[in-house]
C-alpha positions as CSV (number, residue, x, y, z in Angstrom):
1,X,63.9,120.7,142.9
2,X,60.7,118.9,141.4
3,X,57.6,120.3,143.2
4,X,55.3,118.3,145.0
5,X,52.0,118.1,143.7
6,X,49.1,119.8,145.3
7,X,47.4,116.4,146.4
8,X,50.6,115.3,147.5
9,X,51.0,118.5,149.8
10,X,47.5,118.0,151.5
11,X,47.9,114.6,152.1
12,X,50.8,115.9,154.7
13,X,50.0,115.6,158.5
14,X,51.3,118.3,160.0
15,X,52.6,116.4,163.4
16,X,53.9,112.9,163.8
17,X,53.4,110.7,167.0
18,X,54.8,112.5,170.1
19,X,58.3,111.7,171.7
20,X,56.2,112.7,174.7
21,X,54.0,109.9,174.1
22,X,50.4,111.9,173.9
23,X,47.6,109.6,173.7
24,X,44.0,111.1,173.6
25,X,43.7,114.1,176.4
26,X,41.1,114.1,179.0
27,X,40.1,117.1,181.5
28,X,37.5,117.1,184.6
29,X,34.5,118.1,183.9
30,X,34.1,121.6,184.8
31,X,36.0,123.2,187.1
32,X,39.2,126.1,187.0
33,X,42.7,125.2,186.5
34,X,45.7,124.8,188.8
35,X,46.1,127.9,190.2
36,X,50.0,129.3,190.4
37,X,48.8,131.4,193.7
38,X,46.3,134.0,194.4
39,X,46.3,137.1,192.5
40,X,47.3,140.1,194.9
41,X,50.8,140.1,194.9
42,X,52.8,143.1,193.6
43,X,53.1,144.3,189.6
44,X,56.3,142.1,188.0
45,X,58.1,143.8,185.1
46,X,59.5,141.8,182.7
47,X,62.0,143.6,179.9
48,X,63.0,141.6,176.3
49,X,64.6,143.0,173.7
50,X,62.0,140.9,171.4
51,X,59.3,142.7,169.4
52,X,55.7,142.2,168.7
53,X,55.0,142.0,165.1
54,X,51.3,142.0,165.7
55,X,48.6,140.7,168.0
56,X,46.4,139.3,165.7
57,X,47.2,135.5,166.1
58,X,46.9,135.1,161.8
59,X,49.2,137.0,161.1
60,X,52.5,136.2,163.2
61,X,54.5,133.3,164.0
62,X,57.1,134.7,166.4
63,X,58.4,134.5,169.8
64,X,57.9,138.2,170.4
65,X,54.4,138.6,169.2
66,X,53.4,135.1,171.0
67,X,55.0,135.8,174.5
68,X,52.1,138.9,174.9
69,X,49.2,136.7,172.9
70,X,50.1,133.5,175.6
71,X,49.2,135.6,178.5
72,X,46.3,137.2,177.2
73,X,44.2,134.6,174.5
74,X,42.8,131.9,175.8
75,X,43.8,128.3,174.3
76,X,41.8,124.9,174.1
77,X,45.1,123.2,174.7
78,X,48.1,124.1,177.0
79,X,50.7,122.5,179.4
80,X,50.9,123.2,183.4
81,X,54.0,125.6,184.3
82,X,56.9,122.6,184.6
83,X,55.8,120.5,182.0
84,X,55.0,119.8,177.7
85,X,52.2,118.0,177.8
86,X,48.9,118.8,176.4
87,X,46.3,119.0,178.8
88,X,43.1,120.9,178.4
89,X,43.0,124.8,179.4
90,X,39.7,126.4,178.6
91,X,38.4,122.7,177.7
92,X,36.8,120.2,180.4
93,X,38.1,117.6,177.8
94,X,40.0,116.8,174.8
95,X,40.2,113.2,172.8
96,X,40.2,111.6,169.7
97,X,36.6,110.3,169.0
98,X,37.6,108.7,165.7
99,X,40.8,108.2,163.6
100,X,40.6,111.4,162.1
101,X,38.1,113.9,164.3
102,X,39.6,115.5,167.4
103,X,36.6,116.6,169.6
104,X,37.0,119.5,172.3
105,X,34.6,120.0,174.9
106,X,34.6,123.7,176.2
107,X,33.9,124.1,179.6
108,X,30.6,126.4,180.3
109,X,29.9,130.0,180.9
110,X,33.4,131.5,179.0
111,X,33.2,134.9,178.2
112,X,35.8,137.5,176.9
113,X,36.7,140.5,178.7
114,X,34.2,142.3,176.6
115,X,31.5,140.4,177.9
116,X,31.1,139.0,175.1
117,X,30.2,134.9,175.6
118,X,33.2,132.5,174.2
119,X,31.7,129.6,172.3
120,X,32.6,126.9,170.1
121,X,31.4,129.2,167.1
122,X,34.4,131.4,168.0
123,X,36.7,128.5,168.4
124,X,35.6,127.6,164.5
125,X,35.7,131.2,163.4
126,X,39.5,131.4,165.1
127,X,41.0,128.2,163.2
128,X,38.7,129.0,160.2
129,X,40.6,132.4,159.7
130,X,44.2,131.7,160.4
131,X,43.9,129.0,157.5
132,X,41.7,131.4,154.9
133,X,44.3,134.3,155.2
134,X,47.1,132.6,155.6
135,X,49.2,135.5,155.9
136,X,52.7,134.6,155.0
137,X,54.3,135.4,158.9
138,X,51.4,133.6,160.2
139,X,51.2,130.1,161.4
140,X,49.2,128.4,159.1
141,X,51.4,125.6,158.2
142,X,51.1,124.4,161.7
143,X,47.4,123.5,160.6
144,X,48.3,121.3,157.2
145,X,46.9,118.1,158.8
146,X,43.4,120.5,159.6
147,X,40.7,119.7,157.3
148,X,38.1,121.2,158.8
149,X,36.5,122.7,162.2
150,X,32.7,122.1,163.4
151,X,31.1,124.1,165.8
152,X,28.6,121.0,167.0
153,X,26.7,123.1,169.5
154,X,27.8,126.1,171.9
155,X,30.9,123.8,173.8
156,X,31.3,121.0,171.3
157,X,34.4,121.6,168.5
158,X,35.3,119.2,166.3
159,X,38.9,118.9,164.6
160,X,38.7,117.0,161.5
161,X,42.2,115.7,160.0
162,X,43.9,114.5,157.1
163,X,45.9,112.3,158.5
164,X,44.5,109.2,160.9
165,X,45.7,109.2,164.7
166,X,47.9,112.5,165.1
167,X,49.3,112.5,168.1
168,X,50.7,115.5,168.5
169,X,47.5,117.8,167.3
170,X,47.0,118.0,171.1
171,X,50.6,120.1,171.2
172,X,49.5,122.1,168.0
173,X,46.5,123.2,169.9
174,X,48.7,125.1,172.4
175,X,51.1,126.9,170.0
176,X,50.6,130.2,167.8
177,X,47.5,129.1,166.0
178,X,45.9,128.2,169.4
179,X,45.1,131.5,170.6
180,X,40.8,131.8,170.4
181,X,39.7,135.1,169.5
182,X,36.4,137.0,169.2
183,X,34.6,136.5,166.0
184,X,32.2,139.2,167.4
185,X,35.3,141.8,167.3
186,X,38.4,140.4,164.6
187,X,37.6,140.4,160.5
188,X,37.3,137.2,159.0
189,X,39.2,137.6,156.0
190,X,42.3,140.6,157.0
191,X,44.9,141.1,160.0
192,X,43.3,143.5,163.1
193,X,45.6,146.5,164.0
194,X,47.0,146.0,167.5
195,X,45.2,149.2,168.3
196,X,41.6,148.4,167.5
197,X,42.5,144.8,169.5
198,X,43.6,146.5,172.4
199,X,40.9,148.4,172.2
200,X,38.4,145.7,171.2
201,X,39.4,143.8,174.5
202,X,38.7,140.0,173.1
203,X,40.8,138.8,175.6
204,X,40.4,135.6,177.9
205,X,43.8,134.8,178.8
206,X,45.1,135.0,182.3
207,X,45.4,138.5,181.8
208,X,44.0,141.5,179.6
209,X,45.5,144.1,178.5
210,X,45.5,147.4,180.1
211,X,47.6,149.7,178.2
212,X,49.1,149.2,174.9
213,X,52.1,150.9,173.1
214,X,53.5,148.9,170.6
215,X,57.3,147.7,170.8
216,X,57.9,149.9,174.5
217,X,55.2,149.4,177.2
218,X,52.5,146.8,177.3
219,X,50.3,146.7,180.8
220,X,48.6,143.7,181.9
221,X,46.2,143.3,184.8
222,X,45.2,139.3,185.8
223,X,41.9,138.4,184.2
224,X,39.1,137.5,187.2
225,X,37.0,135.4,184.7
226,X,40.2,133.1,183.1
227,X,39.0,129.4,184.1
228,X,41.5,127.4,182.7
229,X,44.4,125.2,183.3
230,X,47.1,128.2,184.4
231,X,44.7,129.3,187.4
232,X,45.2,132.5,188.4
233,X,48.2,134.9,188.2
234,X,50.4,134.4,191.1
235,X,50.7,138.8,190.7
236,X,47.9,141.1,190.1
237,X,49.5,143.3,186.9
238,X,52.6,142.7,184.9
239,X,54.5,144.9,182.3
240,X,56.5,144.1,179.8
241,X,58.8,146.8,179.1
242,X,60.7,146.4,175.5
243,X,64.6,147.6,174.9
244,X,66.4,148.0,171.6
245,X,69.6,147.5,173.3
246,X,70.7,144.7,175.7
247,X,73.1,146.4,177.4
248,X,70.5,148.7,178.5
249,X,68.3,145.4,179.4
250,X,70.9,144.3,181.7
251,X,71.3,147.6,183.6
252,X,68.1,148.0,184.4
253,X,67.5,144.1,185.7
254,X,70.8,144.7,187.5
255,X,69.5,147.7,188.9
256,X,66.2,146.7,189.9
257,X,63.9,148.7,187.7
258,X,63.0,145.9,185.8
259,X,62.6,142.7,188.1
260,X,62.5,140.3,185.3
261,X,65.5,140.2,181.7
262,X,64.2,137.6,179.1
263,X,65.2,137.8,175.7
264,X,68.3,138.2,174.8
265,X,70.9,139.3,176.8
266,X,74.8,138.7,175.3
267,X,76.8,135.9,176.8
268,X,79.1,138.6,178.2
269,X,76.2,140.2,180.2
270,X,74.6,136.9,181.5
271,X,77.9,136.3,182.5
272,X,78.6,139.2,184.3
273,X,75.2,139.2,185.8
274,X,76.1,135.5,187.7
275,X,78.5,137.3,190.0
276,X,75.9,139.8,190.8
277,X,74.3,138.7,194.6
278,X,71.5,140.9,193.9
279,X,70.3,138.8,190.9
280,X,69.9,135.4,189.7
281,X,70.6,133.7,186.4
282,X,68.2,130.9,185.2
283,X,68.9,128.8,182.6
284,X,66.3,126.0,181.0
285,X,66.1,123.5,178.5
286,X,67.3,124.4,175.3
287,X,65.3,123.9,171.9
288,X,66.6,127.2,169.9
289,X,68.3,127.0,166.6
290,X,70.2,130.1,164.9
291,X,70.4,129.0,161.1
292,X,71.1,130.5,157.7
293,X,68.3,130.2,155.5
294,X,69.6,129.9,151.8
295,X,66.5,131.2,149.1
296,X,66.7,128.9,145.9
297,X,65.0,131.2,144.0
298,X,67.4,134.4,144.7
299,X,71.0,132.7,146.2
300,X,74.2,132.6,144.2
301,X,73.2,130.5,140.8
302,X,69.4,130.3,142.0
303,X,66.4,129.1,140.3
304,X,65.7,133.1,139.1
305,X,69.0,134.6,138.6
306,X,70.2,135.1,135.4
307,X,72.8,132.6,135.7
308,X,70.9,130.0,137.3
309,X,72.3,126.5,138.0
310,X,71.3,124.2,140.7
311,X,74.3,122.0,140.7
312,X,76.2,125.4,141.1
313,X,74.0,126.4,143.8
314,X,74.0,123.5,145.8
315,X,78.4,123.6,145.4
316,X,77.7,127.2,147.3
317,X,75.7,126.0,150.1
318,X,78.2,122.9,150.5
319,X,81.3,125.4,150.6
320,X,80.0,127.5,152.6
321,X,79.0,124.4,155.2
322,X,82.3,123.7,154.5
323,X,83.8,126.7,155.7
324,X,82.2,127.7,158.6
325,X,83.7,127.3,162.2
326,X,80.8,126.8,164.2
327,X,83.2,126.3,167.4
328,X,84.5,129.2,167.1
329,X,81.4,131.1,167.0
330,X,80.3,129.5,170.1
331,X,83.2,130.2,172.0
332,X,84.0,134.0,170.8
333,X,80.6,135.5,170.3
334,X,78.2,133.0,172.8
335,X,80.9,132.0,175.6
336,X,79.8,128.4,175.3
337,X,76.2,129.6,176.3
338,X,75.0,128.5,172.0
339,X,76.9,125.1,170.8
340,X,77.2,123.8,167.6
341,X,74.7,122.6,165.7
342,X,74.9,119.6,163.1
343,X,71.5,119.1,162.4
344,X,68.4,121.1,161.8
345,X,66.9,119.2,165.0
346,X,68.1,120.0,168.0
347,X,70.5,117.8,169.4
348,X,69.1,115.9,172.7
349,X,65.6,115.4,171.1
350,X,64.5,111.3,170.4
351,X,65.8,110.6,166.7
352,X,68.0,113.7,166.6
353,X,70.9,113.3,164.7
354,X,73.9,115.5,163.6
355,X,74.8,114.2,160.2
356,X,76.7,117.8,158.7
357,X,79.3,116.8,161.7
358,X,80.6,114.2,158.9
359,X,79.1,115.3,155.7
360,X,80.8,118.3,155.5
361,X,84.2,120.4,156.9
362,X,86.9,117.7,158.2
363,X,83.9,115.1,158.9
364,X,84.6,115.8,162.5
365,X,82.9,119.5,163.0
366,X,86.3,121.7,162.4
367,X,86.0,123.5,158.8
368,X,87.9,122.4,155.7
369,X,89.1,124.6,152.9
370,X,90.5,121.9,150.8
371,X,86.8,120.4,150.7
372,X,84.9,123.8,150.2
373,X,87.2,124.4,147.1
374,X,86.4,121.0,145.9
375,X,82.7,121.3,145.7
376,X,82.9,124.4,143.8
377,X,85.3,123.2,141.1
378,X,83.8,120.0,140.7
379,X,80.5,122.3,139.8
380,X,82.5,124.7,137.7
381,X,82.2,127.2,140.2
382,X,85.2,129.7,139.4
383,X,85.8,133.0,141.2
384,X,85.1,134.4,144.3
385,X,81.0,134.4,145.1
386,X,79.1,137.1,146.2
387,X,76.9,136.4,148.6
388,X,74.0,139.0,150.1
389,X,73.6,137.7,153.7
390,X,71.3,139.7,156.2
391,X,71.0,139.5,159.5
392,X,68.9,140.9,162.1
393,X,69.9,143.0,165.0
394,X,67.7,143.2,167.4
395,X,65.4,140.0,167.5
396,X,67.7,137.3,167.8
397,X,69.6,139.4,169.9
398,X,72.8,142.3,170.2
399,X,75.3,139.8,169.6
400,X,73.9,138.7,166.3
401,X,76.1,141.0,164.9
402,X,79.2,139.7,166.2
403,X,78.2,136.6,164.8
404,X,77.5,137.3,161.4
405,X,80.4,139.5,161.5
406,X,82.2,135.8,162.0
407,X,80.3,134.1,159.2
408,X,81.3,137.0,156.9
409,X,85.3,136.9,158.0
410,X,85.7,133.3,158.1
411,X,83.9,133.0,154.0
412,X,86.0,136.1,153.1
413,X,89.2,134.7,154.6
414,X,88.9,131.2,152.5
415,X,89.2,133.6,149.3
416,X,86.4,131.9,147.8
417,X,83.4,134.2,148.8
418,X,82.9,138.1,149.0
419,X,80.0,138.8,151.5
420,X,77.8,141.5,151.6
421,X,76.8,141.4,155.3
422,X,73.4,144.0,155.8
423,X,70.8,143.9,158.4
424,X,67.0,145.4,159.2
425,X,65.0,145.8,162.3
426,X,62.9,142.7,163.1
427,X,58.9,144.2,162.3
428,X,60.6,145.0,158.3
429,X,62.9,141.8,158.3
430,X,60.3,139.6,159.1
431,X,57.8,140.8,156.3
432,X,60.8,141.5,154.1
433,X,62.3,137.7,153.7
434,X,58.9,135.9,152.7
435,X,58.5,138.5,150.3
436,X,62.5,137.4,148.2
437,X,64.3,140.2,149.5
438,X,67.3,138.4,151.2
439,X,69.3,135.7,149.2
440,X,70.9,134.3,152.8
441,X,69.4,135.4,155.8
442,X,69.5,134.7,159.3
443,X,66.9,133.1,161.2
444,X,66.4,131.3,164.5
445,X,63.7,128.6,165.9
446,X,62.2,128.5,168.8
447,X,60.2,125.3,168.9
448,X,56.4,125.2,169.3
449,X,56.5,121.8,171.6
450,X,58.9,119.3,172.2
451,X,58.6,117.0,169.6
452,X,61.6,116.7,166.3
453,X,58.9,117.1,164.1
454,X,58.4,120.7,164.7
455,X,62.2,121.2,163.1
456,X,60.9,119.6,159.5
457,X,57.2,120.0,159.1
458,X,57.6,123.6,159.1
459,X,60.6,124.0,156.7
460,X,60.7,121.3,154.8
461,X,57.0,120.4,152.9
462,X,55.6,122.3,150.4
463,X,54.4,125.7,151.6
464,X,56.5,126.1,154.3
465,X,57.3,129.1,156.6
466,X,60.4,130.1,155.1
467,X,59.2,130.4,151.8
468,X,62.1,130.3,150.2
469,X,61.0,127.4,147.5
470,X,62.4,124.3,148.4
471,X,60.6,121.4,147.9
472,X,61.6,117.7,147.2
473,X,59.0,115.2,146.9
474,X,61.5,112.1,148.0
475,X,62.0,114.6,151.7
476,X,58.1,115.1,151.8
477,X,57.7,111.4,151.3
478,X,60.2,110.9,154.6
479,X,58.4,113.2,156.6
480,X,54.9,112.1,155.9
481,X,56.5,108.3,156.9
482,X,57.7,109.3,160.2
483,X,54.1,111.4,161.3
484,X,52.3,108.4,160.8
485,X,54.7,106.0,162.0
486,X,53.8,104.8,166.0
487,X,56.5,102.3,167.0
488,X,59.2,104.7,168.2
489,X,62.6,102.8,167.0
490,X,61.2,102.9,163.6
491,X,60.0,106.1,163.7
492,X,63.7,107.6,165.3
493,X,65.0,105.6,162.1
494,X,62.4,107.4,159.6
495,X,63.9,111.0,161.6
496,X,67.7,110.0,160.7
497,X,66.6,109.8,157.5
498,X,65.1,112.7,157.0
499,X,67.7,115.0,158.8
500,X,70.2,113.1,156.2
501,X,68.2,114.2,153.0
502,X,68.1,117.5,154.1
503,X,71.5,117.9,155.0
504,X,72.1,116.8,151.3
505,X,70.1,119.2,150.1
506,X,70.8,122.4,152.6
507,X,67.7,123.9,152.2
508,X,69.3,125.6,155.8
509,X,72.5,125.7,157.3
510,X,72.5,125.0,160.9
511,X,74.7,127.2,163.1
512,X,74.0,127.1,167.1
513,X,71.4,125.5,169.9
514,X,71.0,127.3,172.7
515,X,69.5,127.2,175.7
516,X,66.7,129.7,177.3
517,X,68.0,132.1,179.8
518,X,66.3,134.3,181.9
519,X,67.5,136.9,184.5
520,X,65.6,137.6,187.6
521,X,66.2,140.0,191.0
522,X,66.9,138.2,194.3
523,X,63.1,138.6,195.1
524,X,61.5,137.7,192.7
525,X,60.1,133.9,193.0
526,X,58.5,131.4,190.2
527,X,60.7,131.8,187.9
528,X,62.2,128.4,187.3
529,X,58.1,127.3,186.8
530,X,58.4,129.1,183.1
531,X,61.4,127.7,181.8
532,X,60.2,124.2,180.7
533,X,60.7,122.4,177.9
534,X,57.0,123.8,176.5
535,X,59.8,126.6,175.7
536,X,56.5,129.3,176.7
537,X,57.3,132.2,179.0
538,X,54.6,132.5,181.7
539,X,54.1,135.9,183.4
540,X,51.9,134.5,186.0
541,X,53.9,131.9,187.9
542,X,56.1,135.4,189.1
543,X,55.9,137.0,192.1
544,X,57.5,139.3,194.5
């Protein structure tokens, strides 16, 4: 593809208008937040099979490493336990004063648990550092609409943007770049070790850490000083005890040493578990994606291999959409708890649309052969391909392997593709793949707020988070249409659009949506408070 140009690139909002229809977000003055109960009720221990990949929000962009820095940062922006919408946390008040200037209003007298105070300078210094080291796993490219942060006095923050009336900066506020740290404790320019973090304690979050070892046992104890829109922790300490095997996950839920089993148990376990009367199975709204990411740089014919042809390269991402049985996957592997997916937005969303249904296998979502061997001869694609595809194990859960074991079996069987099927540990994988190491890979989106945007800004403009050099100017042009486009019939037209082109150009192959799932003892109570469509897991609406 033709890169965008630079200019082009900034000129990018990173969030359209809101299907949740944010307008400018306003707080009380002063005052604490809705509390979710009094803190004094007993520890809750919740297990994942998830991992952190750090604690320093610059330098990850992960559901593992954001489900320990959402109970423990503090954010300008979040959403009450049931709900998606913006509303201030640690801010009185939140609105656009101009076009293009967000202003924040912090509410007096924060501090960390360090003691040290929490101003708008650390605010600044928080935003100013995800965006200057821009670490490749960090979130950065939530912030291309950000052009700048001004501390205007100690409570006074001012956002100013690229793009005019961005109604969904509110939302970005809340997500993985949101988290405020200490400028007194973090470096301004490198990632923090969890370690000196921990013990740095820059924490104002609901809770603070208490003890700290990475990957297996993180203690929390509920912050006294938090003021913000969460209240207080409905229990006075949580744990969040980490498994590298499911099955072992649901034992210990089903056996009560654990009172808590987020992510990810198999479908076969959550389905075993519903006939257990000692626990309960909760499911929520479902935003996640499980995709194959395709690197045009490193796939079969791409930009960098020695024979590199993009006309042959696209014909091996279209045979391969082609060939896979998506139905099948979900009812072997997922038991109906993943469905297809036909679109890199998840299905249910305003302006979600599942054009690969038609464009490719039978047009009606079943695989076709016939069609997959088309595409590669009318590219001059002869012989089977090889294709590297990795997978990971443990962060998108146990049965990932089942299902890439189907993805391999189903290309193999069509006698058009070998596959070499590998797979890494999460902390490596997720380092590994910006860095051109995987060809295909696996990956899975769990979406930052409710909003279709969130499945194209950060894939599909220049300088994305999968890295894996795809840009087309015509798709950029599409995208920056639909962020600045209010009326919502238009804008659900400009979102159809978009989903086509990139279907066209199968940057990514969608696979599955799935909904979140969490798995709780008879006792335990709140737990239906945290699975919302803000998709964020919430250790303090639990109790026991």
């Amino acid at each position: 593809m033709i890169k965008s140009s630079t200019n082009l690139h900034r000129a990018i909002a990173l969030a359209g208008i809101s299907a949740l229809a944010l307008t400018a977000c306003t707080g009380p003055s002063g005052g604490g937040g809705t509390s979710t109960g009094s803190a004094g009720g007993g520890a809750i221990t919740f297990g994942t099979t998830d991992k952190v990949v750090t604690l320093d929000p610059a330098g990850s962009y992960d559901a593992g490493s954001f489900l320990v820095m959402n109970q423990v940062y503090p954010f300008l922006m979040n959403s009450k336990p049931g709900s998606a919408e913006a509303s201030p946390d640690i801010a009185e008040s939140a609105s656009f004063t101009a076009p293009t200037e967000f202003t924040v209003k912090l509410k007096p007298n924060l501090k960390f648990a360090n003691g040290h105070a929490l101003t708008a300078s650390d605010v600044k210094f928080s935003y100013d550092r995800v965006m200057k080291i821009k670490d490749p796993n960090g979130p950065a490219s939530l912030l291309s609409n950000l052009t700048s942060v001004a501390a205007k006095d100690d409570t006074t923050v001012v956002f100013t943007l690229k793009a005019a009336n961005d109604q969904v900066f509110p939302s970005v506020l809340g997500t993985n770049t949101g988290p405020i740290v200490d400028e007194e404790v973090f470096p301004a320019d490198k990632i923090m070790s969890d370690e000196d973090i921990v013990a740095a304690k820059p924490f104002a979050g609901p809770y603070t850490i208490d003890s700290y070892k990475k990957n297996e046992l993180v203690s929390l104890k509920s912050n006294p000083d938090y003021n913000g829109l969460l209240g207080k922790p409905a229990n006075d300490s949580a744990v969040i005890k980490y498994y590298a095997d499911s099955n072992n996950l649901k034992l210990d839920v089903q056996g009560g040493n654990i009172d808590v089993a987020g992510r990810s148990l198999t479908a076969t376990d959550a389905a075993d578990l519903g006939k257990d009367s000692k626990v309960k199975v909760y499911k929520g709204p479902g935003g996640e994606l499980r995709y194959i990411v395709f690197n045009f740089d490193t796939m079969p014919f791409g930009a960098k291999t020695p024979e590199a042809n993009p006309a042959k390269a696209l014909a091996v991402r279209q045979a391969m959409a082609d060939i896979v049985d998506r139905q099948a996957i979900s009812d072997q592997v997922y038991k109906g708890t993943y469905v297809p997916a036909y679109s890199v937005v998840a299905d249910g969303l305003p302006g979600a649309t599942q054009p690969m249904k038609e464009m490719y296998g039978d047009g009606t979502g079943k695989p076709s052969l016939d069609k997959a061997k088309k595409a590669l001869s009318d590219a001059g694609v002869t012989g089977p391909v090889n294709v590297k595809l990795q997978y990971n194990p443990d962060h998108y859960g146990k049965s990932s392997g089942d299902e890439y074991a189907m993805v391999k079996e189903q290309l193999e069987k069509s006698g058009l593709f070998t596959v070499d099927l590998q797979s890494t540990e999460w902390v490596t994988y997720s380092k590994a793949r910006t860095a051109d190491a995987y060809p295909v890979y696996q990956l899975g989106w769990f979406p930052d707020y409710s909003d279709a945007d969130n499945y194209l800004t950060p894939f599909f403009i220049p300088g994305n988070f999968l890295k894996n050099h795809y840009e087309n100017p015509a798709v950029t042009d599409l995208v920056q249409k639909q962020l600045t486009t209010p009326d919502k019939t238009e804008r659900n037209k400009l979102l159809g659009e978009v989903q086509s082109a990139v279907a066209k150009d199968l940057s990514t192959l969608p696979l599955l949506q799935g909904a979140q799932l969490l798995v709780a003892g008879s006792d335990v109570k709140g737990v239906e408070k945290t699975l919302d469509p803000s998709f964020k897991t919430r250790l303090g609406v639990l109790s026991k």
